[in-house]
LUMLUMFI-806329 format. One line per field, with one value per residue (C-alpha): residue number from 0; x, y, z. Coordinates in pm, 1 decimal. Example, Ala and Ser with C-alpha at 12.3 -4.5 7.8 and 13.67 -1.06 7.14 Angstrom:
BEGIN
seq <- 0	1
u <- 1230.0	1367.0
v <- -450.0	-106.0
w <- 780.0	714.0
//
This chain:
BEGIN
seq <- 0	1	2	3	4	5	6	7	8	9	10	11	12	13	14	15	16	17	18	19	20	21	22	23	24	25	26	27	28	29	30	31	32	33	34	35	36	37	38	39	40	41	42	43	44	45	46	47	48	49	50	51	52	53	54	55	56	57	58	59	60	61	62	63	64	65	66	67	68	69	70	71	72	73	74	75	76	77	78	79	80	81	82	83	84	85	86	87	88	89	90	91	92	93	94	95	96	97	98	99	100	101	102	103	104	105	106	107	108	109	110	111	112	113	114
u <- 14945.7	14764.4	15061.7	15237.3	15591.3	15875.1	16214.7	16523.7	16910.6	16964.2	16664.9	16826.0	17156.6	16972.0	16841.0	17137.9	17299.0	17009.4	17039.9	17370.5	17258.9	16982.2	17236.4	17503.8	17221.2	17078.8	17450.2	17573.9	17511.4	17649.8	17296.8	17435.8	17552.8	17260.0	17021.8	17276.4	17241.3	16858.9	16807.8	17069.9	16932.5	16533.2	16690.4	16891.7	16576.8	16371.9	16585.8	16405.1	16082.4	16205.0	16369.1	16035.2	15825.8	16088.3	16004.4	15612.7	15491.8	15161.2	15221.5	15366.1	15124.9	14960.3	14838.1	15062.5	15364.1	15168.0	15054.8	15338.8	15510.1	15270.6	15327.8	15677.7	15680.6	15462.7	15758.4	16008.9	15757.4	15751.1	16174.6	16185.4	16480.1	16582.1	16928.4	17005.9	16955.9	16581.4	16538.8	16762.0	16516.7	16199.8	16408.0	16457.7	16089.4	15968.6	16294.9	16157.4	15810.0	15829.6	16019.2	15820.5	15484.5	15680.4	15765.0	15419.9	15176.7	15335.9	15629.9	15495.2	15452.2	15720.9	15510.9	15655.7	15585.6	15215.1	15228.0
v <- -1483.0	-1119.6	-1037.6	-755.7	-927.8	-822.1	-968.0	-812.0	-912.3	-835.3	-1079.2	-1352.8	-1332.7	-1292.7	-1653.5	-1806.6	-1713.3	-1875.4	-2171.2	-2201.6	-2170.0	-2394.4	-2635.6	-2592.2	-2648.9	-2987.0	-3098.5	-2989.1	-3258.7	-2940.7	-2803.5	-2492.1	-2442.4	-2572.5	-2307.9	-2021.5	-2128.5	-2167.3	-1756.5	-1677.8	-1794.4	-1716.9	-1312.3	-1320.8	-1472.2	-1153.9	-867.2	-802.3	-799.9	-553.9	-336.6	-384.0	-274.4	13.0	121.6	14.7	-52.7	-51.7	-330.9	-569.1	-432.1	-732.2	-879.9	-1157.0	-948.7	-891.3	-1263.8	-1399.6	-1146.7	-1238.9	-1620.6	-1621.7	-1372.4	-1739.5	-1946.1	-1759.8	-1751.2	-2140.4	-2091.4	-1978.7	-2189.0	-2378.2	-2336.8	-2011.8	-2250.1	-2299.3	-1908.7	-1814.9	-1881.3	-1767.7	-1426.2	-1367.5	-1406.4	-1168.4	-946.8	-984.1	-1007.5	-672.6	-475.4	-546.5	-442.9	-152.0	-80.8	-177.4	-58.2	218.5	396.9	719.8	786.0	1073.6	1303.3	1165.9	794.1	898.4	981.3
w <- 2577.1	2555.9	2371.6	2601.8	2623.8	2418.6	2392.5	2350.9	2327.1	2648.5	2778.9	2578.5	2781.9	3108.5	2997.3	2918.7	3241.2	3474.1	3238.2	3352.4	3688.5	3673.2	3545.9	3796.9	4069.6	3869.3	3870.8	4199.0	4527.2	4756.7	4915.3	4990.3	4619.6	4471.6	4746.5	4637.9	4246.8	4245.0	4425.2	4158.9	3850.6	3985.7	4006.7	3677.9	3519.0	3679.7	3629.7	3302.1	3505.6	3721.7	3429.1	3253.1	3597.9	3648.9	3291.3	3253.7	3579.0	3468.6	3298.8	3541.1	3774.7	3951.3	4322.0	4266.4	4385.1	4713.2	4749.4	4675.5	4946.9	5186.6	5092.8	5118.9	5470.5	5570.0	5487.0	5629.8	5970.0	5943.3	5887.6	6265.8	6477.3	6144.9	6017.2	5750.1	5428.1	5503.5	5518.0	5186.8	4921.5	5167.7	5185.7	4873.2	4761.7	4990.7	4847.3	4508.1	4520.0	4747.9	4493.5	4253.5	4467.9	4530.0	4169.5	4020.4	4286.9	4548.3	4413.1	4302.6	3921.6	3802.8	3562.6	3238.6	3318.2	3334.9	2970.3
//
């Protein structure tokens, strides 16, 4: 690690609730449960990435928010006639990964985060 990760209380109960999501979707035979359980415990696990880029964003700043964008934007391409559960996940990639290009590499900089 290059050592530029912090935790914090907050992060700890972030984890615990996509735990229980990844558990609900390990246990679960439902597919759409297990689809809707998977997006929700991949965005609990990120919202400190996204307070962090909000924050910092020069330090989250990275091209894997564009190529993983552009990956997912694939998969939802490839998603095309298929029913809505193929294009949840796909969706919410490009969701994610797009915010956080737009957080880390074109919002504009307010004066005091340059500091």
């Amino acid at each position: 690690f290059s050592g530029s990760y912090s935790l914090h209380r907050v992060d700890w109960k972030f984890l615990a609730l996509g735990v229980l999501c990844i558990c609900i979707y390990v246990l679960s035979d439902n597919r759409w449960a297990t689809t809707v359980f998977a997006i929700c415990a991949d965005a609990l696990l990120g919202i400190p990435t996204i307070l962090k880029a909000v924050r910092e964003p020069a330090l989250e700043r990275s091209p894997a928010w564009l190529l993983g964008m552009v990956s997912s934007s694939l998969a939802l391409a490839i998603c095309v006639g298929h029913n809505l559960i193929y294009v949840l996940f796909p969706a919410y990639l490009v969701l994610f990964n797009g915010t956080m290009a737009w957080l880390t590499q074109v919002r504009p900089v307010r004066p005091r985060e340059a500091a």
